[in-house]
C-alpha positions as MATLAB code, in Angstrom:
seq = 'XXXXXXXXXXXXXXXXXXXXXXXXXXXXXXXXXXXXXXXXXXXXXXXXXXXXXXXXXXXXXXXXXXXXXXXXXXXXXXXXXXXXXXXXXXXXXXXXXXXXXXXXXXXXXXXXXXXXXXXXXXXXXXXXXXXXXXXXXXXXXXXXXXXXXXXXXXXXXXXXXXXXXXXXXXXXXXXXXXXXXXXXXXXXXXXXXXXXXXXXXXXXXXXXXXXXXXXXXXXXXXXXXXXXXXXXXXXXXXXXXXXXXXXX';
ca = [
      -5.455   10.506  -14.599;
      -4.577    9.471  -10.983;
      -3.013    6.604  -12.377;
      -0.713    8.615  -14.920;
       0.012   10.601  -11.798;
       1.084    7.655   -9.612;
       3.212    6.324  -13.009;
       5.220    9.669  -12.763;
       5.304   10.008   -8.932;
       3.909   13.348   -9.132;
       1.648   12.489   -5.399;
      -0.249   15.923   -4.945;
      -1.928   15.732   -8.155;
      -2.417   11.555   -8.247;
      -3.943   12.135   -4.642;
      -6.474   14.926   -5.749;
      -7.461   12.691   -8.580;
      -8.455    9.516   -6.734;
      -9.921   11.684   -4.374;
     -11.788   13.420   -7.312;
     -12.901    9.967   -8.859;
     -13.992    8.533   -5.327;
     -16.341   11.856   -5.200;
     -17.813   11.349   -8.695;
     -18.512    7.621   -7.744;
     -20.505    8.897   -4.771;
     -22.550   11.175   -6.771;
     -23.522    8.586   -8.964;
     -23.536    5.711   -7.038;
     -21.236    3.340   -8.234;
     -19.824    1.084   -5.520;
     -17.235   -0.569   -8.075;
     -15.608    3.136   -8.377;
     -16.036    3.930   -4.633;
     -13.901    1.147   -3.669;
     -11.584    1.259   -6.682;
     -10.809    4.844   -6.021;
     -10.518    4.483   -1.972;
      -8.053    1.459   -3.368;
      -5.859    3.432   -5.310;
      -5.996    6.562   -2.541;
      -4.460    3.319    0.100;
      -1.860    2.738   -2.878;
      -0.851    6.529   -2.581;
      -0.168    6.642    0.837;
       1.638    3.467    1.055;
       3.869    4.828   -1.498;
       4.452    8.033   -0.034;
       5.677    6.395    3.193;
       2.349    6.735    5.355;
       1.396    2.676    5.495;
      -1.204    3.727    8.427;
      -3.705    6.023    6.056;
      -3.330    3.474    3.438;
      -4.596    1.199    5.628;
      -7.712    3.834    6.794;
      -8.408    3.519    3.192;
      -8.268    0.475    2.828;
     -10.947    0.020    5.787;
     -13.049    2.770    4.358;
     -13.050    1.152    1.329;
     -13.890   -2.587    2.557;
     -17.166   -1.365    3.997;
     -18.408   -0.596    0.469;
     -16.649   -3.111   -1.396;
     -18.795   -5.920   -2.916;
     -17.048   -9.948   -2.668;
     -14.876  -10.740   -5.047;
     -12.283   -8.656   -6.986;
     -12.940   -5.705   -4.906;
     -12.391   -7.117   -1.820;
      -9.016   -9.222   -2.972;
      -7.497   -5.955   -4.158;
      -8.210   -3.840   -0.960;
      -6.612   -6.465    0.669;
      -3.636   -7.198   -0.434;
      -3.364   -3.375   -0.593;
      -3.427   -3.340    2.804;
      -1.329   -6.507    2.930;
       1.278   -4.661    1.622;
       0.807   -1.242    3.934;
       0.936   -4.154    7.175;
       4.556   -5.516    5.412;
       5.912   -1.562    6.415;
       4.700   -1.806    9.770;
       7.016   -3.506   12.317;
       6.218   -6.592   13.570;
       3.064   -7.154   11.922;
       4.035  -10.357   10.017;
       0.849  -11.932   11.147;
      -1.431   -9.062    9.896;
      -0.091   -9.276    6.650;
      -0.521  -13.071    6.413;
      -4.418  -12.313    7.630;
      -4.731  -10.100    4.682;
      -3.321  -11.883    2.017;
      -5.560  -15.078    3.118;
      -8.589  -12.506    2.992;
      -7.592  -11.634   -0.160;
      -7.104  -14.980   -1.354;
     -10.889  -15.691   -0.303;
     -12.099  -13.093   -1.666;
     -10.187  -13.877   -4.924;
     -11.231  -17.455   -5.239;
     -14.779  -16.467   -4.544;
     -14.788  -13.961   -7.392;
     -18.450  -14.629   -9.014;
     -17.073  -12.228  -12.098;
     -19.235   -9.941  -13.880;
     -18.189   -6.758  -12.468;
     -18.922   -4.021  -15.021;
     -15.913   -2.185  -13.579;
     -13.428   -4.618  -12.704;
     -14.190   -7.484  -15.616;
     -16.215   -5.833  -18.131;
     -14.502   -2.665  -18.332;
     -11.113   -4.198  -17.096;
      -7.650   -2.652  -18.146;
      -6.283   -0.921  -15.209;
      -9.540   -1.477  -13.106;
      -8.754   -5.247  -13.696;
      -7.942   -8.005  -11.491;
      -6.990  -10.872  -12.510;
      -4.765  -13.869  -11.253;
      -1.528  -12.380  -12.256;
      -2.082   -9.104  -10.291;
      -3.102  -10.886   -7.369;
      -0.103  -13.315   -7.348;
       2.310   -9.914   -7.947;
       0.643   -8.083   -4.915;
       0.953  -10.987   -2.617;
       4.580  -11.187   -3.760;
       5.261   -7.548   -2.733;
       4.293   -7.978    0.885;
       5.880  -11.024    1.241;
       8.697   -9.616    0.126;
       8.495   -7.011    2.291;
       8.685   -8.888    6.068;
      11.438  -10.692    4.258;
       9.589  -14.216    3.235;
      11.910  -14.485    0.322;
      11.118  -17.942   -0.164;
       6.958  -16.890   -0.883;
       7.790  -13.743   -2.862;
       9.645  -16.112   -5.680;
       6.628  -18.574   -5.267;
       4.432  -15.587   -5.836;
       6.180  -13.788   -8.398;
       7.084  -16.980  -10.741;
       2.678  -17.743  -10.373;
       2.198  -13.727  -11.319;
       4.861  -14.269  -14.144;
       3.096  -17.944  -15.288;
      -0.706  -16.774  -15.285;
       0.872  -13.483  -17.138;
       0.012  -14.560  -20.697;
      -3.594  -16.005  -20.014;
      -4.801  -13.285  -17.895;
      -6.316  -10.451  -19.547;
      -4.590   -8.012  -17.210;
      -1.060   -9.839  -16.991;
       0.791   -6.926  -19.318;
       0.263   -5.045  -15.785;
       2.442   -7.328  -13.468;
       5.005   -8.453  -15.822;
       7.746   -6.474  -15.351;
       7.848   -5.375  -11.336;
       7.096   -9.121  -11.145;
      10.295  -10.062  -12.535;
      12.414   -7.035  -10.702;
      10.304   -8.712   -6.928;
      11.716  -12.107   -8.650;
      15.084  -10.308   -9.095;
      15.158   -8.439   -5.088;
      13.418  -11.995   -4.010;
      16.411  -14.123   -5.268;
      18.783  -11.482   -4.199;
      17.597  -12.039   -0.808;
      18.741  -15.634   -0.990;
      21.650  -14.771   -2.259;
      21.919  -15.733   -5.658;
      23.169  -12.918   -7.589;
      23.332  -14.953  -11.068;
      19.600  -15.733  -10.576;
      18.697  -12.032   -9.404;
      20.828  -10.918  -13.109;
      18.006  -13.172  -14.768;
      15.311  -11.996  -13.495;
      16.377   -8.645  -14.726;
      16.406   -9.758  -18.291;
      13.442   -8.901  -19.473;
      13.219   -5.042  -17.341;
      16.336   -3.700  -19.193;
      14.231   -3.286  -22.943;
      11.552   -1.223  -20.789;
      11.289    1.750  -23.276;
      12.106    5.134  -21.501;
       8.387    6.409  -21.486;
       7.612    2.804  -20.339;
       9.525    3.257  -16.562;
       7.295    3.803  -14.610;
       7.562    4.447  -10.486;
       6.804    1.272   -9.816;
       9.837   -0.176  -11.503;
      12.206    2.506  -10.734;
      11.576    2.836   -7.566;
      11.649   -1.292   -6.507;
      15.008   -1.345   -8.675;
      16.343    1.660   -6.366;
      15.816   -0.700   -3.364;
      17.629   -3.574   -4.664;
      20.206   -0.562   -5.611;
      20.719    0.001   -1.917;
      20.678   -3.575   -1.071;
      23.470   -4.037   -3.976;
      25.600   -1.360   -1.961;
      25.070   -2.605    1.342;
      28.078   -4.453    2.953;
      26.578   -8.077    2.322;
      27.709   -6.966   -1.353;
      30.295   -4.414   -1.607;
      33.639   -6.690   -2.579;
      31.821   -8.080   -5.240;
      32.036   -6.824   -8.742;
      28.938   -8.908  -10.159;
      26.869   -6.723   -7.941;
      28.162   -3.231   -8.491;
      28.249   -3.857  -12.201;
      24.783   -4.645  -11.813;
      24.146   -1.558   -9.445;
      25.778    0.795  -12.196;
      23.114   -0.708  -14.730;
      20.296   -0.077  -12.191;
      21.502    3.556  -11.750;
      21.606    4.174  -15.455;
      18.153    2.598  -16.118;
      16.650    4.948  -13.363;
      18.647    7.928  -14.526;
      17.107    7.656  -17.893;
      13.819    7.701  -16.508;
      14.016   10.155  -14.745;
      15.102   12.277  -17.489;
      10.963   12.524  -18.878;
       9.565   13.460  -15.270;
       7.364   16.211  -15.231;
       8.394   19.292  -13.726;
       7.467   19.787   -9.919;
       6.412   23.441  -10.205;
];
């Protein structure tokens, strides 16, 4: 439920549900939940703007999280809440090699994370994509393609790859528009255009806003590859946000 609710940016009730799940795993003990839930409670806040509680989370959740999977996604959760804080470019580089330790230590079996899998998966493509999103964030264009092209490669051999696939191609897309190359950044965008209106989820719309702005900043304005591209990115979101739920 608190994933739906993240899905359709609807925060209040999204928050209250992780919160709710992160209860229930107390009162029955299961540390795979606890962490999960304090994981997706960091996601929250970082989304909502407040990088500093996701990272309280994040800590929270790291003193009950067992090695492997656990560990790798709390931090490159928190990874990504450093990559909004300025002039912590060496934080986020500590996390992301945590999490890489963590990841490559992975002894597997979780009943939660591999067993059960799906959403509470975490496999090699989802790790590549999260790494890519912080990297992309303190501007390391450079290591969010890297990143992004490994998330997009692993995709079809990972049992959890149909949940990176398309925000890693739109962080391949802002990436290469980074660096400039607008034909590249159009490519990237391929496959995110035949996401069925149900199907657009937060996470998309809200990275392709960003490279919206980007697309209207003055690095771009003259050019008339990049505001046809803008007026595409503007209809795609529009669309979507034509099934939100009501606030109220």
């Amino acid at each position: 439920m608190s994933v739906a609710s993240f899905d359709l940016a609807v925060w209040d009730a999204a928050e209250e549900q992780a919160r709710a799940a992160h209860v229930y795993a107390e009162l029955v003990g299961h540390s795979g939940l606890r962490t999960w839930a304090r994981g997706t409670q960091a996601l929250i806040a970082y989304w909502t703007g407040h990088p500093r509680q996701a990272i309280v989370h994040v800590e929270s959740g790291l003193d009950e999280a067992a090695t492997g999977a656990a560990q790798a996604r709390l931090r490159c959760i928190e990874a990504r809440a450093w990559s909004y804080l300025g002039g912590e470019r060496r934080r986020v580089t500590d996390a992301l090699q945590a999490a890489d330790d963590a990841h490559s230590t992975d002894p597997g079996g979780d009943d939660l994370y591999d067993e059960i899998g799906g959403e509470f998966g975490w496999g090699p493509s989802r790790h590549a994509a999260c790494a890519g999103t912080a990297l992309l964030a303190i501007g390391n264009a450079m290591g969010a393609v890297t990143h992004a092209r490994t998330a997009l490669e692993r995709s079809p051999s990972d049992p959890f790859g149909n949940l990176v696939t398309e925000r890693a191609h739109i962080d391949l897309a802002a990436a290469e528009l980074a660096l400039g190359d607008l034909d590249a950044t159009e490519d990237s965008l391929q496959t995110v255009w035949g996401v069925p209106v149900p199907q657009r989820r937060h996470s998309l719309t809200d990275r392709l806003a960003q490279m919206g702005r980007v697309l209207s900043s003055n690095d771009w304005r003259s050019e008339r590859q990049a505001a046809d591209l803008r007026d595409r990115i503007e209809a795609f979101n529009t669309e979507a946000e034509a099934r939100a739920l009501p606030t109220a």
